[in-house]
C-alpha positions as CSV (number, residue, x, y, z in Angstrom):
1,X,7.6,20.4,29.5
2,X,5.5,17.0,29.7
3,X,6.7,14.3,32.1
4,X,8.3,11.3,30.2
5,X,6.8,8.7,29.4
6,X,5.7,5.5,31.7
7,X,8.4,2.6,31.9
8,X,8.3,0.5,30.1
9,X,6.5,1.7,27.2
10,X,8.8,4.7,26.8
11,X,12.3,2.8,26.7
12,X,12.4,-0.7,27.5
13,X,15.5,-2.4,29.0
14,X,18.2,-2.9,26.0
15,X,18.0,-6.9,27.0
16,X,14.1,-7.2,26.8
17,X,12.9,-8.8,23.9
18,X,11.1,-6.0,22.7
19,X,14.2,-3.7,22.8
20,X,16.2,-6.9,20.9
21,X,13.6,-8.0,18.3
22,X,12.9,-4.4,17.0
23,X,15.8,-1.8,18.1
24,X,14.0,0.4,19.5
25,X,16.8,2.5,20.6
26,X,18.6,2.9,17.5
27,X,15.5,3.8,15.5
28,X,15.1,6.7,18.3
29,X,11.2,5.1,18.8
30,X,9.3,3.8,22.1
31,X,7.0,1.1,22.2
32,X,3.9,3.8,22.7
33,X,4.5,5.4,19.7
34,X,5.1,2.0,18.0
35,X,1.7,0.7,19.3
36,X,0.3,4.1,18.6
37,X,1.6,4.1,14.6
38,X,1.0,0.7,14.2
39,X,-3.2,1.6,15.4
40,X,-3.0,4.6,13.0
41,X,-1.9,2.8,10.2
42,X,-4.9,0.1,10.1
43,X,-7.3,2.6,11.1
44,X,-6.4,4.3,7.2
45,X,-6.5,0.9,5.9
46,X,-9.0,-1.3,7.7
47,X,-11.4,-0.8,4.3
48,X,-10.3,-3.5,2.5
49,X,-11.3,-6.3,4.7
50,X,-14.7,-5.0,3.5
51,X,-13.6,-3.9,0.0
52,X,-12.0,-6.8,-1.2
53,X,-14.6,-9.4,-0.3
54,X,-17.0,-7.2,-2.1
55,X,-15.1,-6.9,-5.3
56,X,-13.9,-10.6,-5.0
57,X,-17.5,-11.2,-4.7
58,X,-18.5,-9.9,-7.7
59,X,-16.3,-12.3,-9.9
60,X,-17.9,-15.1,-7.7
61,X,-15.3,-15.5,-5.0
62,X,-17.5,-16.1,-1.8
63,X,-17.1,-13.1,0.1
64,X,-17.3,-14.6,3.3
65,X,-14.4,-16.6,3.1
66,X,-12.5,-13.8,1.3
67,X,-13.5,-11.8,4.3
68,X,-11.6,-14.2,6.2
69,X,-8.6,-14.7,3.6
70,X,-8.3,-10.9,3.6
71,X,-7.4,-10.5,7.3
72,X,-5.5,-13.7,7.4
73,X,-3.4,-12.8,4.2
74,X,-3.0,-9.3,5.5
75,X,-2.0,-10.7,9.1
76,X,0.8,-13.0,7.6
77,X,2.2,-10.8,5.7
78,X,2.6,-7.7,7.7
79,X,4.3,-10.1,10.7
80,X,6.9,-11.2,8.4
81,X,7.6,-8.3,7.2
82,X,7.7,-6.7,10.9
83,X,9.5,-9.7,12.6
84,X,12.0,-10.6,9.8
85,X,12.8,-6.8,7.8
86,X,11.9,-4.9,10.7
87,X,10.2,-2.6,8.5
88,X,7.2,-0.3,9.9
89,X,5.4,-1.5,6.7
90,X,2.0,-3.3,6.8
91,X,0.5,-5.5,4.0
92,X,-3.1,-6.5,2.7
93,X,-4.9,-7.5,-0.7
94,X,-4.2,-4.6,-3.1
95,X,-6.3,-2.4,-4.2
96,X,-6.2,-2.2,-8.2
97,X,-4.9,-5.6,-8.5
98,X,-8.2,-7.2,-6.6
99,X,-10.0,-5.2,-9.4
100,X,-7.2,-6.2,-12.0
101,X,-8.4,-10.1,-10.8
102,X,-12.1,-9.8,-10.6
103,X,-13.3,-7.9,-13.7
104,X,-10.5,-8.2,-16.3
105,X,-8.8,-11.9,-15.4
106,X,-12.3,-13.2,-14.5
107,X,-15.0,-10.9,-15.9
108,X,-13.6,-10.1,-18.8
109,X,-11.4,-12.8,-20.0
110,X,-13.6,-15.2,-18.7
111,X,-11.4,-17.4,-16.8
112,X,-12.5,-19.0,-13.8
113,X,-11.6,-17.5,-9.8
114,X,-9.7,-20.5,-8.9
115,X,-7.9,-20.3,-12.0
116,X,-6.9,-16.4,-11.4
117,X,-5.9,-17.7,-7.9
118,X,-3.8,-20.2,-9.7
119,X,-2.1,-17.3,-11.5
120,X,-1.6,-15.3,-8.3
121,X,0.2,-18.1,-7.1
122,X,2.2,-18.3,-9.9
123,X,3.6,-15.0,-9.9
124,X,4.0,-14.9,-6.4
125,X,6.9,-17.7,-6.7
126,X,8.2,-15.8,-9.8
127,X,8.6,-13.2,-7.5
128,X,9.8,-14.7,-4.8
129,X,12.5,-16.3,-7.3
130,X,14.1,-13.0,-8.7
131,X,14.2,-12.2,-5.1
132,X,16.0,-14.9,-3.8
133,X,18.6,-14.4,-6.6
134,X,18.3,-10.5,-5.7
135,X,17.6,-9.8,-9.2
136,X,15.1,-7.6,-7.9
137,X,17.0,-6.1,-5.2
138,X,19.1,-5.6,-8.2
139,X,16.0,-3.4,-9.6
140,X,15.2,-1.3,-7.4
141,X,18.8,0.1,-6.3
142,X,19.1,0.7,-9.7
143,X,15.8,3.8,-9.9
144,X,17.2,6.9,-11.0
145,X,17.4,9.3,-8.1
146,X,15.0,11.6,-9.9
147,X,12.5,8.4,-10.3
148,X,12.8,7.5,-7.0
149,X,11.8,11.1,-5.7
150,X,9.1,10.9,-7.8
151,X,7.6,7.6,-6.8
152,X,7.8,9.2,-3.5
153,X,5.6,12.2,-4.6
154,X,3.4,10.1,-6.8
155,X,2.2,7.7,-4.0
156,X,1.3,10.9,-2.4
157,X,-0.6,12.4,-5.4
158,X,-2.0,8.7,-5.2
159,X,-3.3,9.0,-1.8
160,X,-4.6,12.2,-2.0
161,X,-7.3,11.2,-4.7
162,X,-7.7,8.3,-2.7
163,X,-8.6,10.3,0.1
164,X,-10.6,12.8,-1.7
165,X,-12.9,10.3,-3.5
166,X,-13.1,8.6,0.2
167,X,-14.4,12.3,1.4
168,X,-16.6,12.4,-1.2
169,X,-14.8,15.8,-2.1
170,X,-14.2,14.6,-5.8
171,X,-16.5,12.8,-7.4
172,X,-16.6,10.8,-11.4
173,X,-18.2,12.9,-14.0
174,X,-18.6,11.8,-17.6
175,X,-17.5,14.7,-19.2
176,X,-14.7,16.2,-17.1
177,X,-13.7,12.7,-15.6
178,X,-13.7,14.7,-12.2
179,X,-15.7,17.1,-10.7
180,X,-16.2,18.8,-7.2
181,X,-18.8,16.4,-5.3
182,X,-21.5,17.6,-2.9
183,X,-19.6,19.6,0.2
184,X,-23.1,20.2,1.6
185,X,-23.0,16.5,2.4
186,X,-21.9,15.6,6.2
187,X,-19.1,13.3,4.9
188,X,-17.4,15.8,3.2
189,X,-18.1,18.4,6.0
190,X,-16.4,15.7,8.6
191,X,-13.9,15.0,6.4
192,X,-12.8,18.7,6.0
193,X,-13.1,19.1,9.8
194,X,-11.0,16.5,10.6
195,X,-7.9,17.2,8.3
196,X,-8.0,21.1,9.4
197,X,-7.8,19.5,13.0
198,X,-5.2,16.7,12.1
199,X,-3.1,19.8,10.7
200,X,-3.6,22.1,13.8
201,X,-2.5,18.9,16.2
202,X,0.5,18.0,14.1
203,X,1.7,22.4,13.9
204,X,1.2,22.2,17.9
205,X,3.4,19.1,18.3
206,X,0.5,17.2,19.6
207,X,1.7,13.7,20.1
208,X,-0.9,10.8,18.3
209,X,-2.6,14.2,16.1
210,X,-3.5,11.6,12.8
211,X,-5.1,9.1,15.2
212,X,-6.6,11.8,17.3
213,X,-8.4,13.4,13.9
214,X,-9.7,10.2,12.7
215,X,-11.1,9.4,16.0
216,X,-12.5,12.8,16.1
217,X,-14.2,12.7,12.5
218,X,-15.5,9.1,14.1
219,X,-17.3,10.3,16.8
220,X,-18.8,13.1,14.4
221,X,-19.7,10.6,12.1
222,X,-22.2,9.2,15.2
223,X,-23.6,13.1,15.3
224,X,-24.0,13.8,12.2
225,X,-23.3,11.4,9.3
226,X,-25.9,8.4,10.8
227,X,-23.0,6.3,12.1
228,X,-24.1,3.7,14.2
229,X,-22.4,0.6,15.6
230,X,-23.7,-3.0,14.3
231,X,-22.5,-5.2,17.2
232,X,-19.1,-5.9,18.5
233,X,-18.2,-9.4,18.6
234,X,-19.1,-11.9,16.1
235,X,-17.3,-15.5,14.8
236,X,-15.2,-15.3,11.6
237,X,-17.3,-17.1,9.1
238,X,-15.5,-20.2,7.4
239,X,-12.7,-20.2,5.0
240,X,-13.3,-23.7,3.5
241,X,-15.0,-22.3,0.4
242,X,-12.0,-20.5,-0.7
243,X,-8.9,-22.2,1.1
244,X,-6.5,-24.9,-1.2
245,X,-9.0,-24.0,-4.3
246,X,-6.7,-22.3,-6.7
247,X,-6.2,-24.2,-9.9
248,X,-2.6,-24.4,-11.0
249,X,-3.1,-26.5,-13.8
250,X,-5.5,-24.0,-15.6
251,X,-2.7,-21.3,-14.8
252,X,-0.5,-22.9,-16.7
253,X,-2.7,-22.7,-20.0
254,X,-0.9,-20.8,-22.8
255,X,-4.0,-18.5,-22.2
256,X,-3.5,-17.0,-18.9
257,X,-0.2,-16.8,-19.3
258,X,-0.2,-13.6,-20.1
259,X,-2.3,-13.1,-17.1
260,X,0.7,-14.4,-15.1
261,X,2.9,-11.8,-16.1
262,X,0.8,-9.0,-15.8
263,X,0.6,-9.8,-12.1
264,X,4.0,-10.2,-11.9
265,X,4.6,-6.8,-13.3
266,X,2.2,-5.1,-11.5
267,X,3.2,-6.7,-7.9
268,X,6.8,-5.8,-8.3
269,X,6.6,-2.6,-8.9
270,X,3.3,-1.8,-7.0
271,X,4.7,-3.0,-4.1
272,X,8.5,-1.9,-4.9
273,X,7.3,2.0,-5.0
274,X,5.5,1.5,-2.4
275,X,8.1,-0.1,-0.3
276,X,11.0,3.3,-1.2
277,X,8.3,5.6,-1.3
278,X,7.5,4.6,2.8
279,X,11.1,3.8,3.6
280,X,11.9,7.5,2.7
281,X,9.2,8.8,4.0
282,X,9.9,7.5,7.4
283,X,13.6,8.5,6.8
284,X,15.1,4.8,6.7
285,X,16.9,5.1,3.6
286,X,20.8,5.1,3.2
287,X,22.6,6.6,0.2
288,X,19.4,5.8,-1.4
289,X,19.2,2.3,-0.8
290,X,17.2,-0.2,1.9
291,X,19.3,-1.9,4.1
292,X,17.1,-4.9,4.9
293,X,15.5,-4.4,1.4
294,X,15.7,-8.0,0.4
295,X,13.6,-9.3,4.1
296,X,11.0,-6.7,2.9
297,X,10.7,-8.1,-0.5
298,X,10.7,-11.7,0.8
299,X,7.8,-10.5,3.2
300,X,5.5,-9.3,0.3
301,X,6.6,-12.0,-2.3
302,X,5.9,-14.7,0.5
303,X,2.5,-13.0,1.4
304,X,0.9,-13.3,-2.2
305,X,1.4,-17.0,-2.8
306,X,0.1,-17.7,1.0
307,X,-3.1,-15.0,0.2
308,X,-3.7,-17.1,-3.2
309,X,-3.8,-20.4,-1.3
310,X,-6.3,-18.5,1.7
311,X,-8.5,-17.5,-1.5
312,X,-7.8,-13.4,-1.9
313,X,-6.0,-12.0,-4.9
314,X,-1.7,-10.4,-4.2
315,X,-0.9,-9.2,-1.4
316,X,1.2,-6.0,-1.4
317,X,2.7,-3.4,0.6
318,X,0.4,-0.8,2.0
319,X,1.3,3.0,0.6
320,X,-1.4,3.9,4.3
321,X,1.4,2.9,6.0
322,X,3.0,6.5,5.1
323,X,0.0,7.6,7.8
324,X,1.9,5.5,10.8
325,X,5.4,6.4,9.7
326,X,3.8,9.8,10.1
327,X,2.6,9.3,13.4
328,X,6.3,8.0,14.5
329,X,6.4,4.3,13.7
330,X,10.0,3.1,12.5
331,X,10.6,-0.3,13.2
332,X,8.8,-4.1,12.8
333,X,6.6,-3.6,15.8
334,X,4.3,-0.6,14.5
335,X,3.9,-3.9,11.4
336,X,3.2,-6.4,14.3
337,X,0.3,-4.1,15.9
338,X,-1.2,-4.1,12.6
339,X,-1.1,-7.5,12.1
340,X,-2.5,-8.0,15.7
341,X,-5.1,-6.1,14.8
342,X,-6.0,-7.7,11.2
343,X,-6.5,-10.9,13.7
344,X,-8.5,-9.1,15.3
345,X,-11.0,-8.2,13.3
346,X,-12.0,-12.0,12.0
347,X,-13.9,-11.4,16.0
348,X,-14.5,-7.7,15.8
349,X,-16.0,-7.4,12.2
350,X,-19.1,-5.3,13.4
351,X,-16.9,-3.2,15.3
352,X,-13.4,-2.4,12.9
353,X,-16.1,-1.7,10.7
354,X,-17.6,1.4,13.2
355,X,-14.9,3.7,11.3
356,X,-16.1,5.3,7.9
357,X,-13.8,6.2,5.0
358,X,-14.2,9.5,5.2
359,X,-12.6,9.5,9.0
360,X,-9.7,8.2,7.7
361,X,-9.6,10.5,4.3
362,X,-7.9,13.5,6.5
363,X,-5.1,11.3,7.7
364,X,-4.7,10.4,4.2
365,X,-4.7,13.5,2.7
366,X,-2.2,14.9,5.1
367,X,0.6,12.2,4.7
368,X,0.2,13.0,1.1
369,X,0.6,16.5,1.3
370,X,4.2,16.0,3.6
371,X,5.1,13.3,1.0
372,X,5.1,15.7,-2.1
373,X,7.5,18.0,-0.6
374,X,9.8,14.9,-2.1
375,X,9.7,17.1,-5.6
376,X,12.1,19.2,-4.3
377,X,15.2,16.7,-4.8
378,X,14.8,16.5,-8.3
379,X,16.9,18.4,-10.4
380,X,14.7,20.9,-12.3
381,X,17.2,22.2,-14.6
382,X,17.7,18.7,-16.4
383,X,14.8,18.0,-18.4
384,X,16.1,14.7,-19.1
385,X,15.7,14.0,-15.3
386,X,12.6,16.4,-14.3
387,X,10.1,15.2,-17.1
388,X,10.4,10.9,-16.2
389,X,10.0,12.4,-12.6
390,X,6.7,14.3,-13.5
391,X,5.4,11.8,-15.2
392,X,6.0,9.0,-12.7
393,X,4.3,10.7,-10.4
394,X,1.5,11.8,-12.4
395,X,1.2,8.4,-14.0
396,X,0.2,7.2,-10.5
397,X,-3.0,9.1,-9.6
398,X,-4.0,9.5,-13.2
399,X,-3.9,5.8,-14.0
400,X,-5.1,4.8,-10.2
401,X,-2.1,2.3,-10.6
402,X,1.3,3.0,-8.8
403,X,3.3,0.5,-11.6
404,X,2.0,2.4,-14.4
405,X,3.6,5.5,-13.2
406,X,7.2,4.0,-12.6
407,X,6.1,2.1,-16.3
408,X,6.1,5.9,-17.4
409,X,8.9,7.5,-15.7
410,X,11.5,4.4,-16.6
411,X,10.4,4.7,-20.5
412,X,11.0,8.5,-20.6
413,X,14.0,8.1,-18.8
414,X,15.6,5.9,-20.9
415,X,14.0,7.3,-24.3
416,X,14.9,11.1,-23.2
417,X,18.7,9.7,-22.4
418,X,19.2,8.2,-25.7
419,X,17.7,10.9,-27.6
420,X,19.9,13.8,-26.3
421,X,23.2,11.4,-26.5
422,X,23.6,10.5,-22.6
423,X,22.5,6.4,-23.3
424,X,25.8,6.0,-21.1
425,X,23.9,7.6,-18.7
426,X,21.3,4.7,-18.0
427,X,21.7,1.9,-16.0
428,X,21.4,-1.6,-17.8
429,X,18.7,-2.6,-15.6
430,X,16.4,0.8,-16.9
431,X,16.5,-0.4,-20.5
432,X,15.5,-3.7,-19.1
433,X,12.7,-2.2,-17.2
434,X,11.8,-0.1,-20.0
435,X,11.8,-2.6,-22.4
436,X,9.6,-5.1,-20.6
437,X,7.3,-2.1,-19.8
438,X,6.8,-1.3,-23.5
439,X,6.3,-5.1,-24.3
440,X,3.8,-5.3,-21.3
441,X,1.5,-1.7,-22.9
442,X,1.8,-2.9,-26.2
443,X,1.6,-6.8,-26.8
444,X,-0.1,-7.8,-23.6
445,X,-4.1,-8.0,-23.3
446,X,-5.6,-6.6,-20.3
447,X,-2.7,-4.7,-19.1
């Protein structure tokens, strides 16, 4: 048996701030494995402080400043929601709503950036609004237990093709849509490598095993794939050409109106799937419900109005998170060391940018594989509740959206219902949700 771990980062004293700020105790967690969660979790999603300012870029946003916005946003919004929900939940500039902004709001509707950041803005006090009423809280305690399971399952179909296309193991094709990429390529060699040995470490109890496999497939990535480090320290560029530049005024045109709600849609349930799917994943769920559900939406609602006036497109909760509530994190502080670490990196670019995507695409695809075992509290022998479930969760990877799969699985749920005679059966707030869905698909440009 291993000797226990050091004081005090085992079990600090129930008085110490640490102990009081997070309860550490209760959560049955240590500040190591806090630290240790909160490191694996922005190792999976350290990318988009080089993503976003790329695709931000290419609607004209300039990416240095969005550089800067995107760790700032991402650092501001993961302490809140570690200090004030106490949530092992990090948060960042979305991926599919940054493309969402650049090359349909701008690109192909032709508004301006700052007038896209207006609408970010917007929505982001329309959704801090319904959550301040709890109109929203209201929302998601009212999922289906089948549609909850499968958001679960579908963030982890999501993060599998995440992880895949990161590994280079999938690849686009025009006339299949997907196809088997190159496996003769290093990446995808490392990649494969480093799952088998994330798997191996987790089956043989080995404490840290996700951090240990993308630190593994790292130092390969030095051997083999060309990997190479650019520098260490460097000063964050400025933020003046991006900070206070939003345009409210041009948001409020009868035009991007529409725009407006789209985000609003997206972000509430992007970031409302995302925020069950974790919680259960990481066990924190009671009867089905968040305790501290309302913090956690504040935290995210809060963080997309402050990103929009930084210069970087909604902020939302991070489905990589799943990777540190694998690795043990339960409470605010494995949020806090990601934060930390997002602030970081405006004076370690060079260096948080030493670890490839495909090092962290075995950790992904692991975390997705636990999370699908989810299925299995669905009720199979109801089609009325198994079919919204399967489609949720294949809505998510299929679409590359997370809100079009719940869009799916709440329109079945209430169409199959009222079709077979059970309408009693579905709660107000699903016909609601169903109904704006279908308004959203069908009446709304660019959705």
């Amino acid at each position: 048996m291993s000797a226990p771990d050091p004081q005090p980062l085992a079990s600090p004293p129930s008085s110490s701030p640490l102990e009081r700020l997070f309860r550490l105790r209760e959560h049955g967690s240590n500040v190591r494995t806090e630290i240790l969660a909160g490191v694996t979790t922005f190792l999976t999603m350290a990318y988009i402080i080089f993503v976003n300012p790329s695709i931000l870029g290419d609607a004209g946003v300039p990416k240095d400043a969005v550089f800067v916005a995107t760790c700032l946003a991402a650092a501001l919004g993961t302490f809140i929601m570690g200090f004030l929900a106490n949530y092992p939940i990090a948060m960042a500039p979305g991926m599919g709503l940054n493309a969402y902004f650049a090359y349909t709001v701008v690109k192909g509707m032709g508004f301006s950036w700052e007038a896209a950041l207006g609408a970010v803005f917007i929505s982001g006090c329309l959704f801090l609004l319904v959550t301040l009423v709890r109109i929203r809280e209201m929302i998601v305690n009212g999922i289906p237990p089948a549609i909850r399971a499968a958001i679960t399952a579908g963030i982890g179909l999501f993060l599998a093709i995440i992880a895949l296309k990161n590994a280079g193991i999938v690849t686009a094709n025009p006339a299949t849509m997907v196809a088997l990429g190159d496996l003769h390529q290093p990446a995808a060699v490392m990649a494969v490598a480093g799952f088998f040995v994330i798997v191996a470490l987790e089956r043989l109890r080995v404490k840290g095993a996700i951090l240990i496999g993308i630190l593994f497939t790292t130092v390969l990535s030095f051997i083999f794939g060309g990997n190479a480090f650019h520098g260490v320290v460097s000063l964050p560029p400025s933020i003046a050409p991006t900070l206070f530049k939003l345009d409210i005024s041009a948001a409020l045109s009868i035009g991007i109106l529409n725009v407006v709600l789209v985000f609003f849609l997206v972000e509430l349930f992007d970031a409302t799937g995302t925020l069950m799917g974790v919680a259960n994943r990481a066990g924190l769920l009671k009867a089905g419900k968040m305790d501290r559900l309302n913090k956690a939406l504040m935290a995210d609602s809060t963080a997309i109005m402050a990103g929009s006036l930084l210069g970087t497109s909604s902020t939302t909760a991070y489905i990589e998170s799943a990777s540190g509530v694998q690795a043990g994190g339960r409470t605010g502080l494995t949020a806090v060391t990601v934060g930390v670490l997002f602030l970081a990196c405006l004076f370690l670019a060079p260096l948080a940018g030493t670890v490839p995507a495909y090092a962290t695409a075995p950790a992904l695809l692991y975390v997705s594989c636990l999370m699908l075992r989810e299925l299995v509290e669905i009720e199979w022998s109801d089609v009325t509740e198994a079919v919204p479930a399967v489609l949720t969760a294949l809505g998510m990877p299929f679409t590359y959206s997370i809100a079009n799969g719940v869009a799916f699985g709440f329109i079945a749920y209430a169409v199959l219902k009222l079709l077979t005679g059970r309408a009693r059966d579905v709660p107000a707030i699903v016909w609601i949700i169903a109904a704006v869905f279908i308004f959203k698909f069908y009446y709304l440009p660019g959705h």
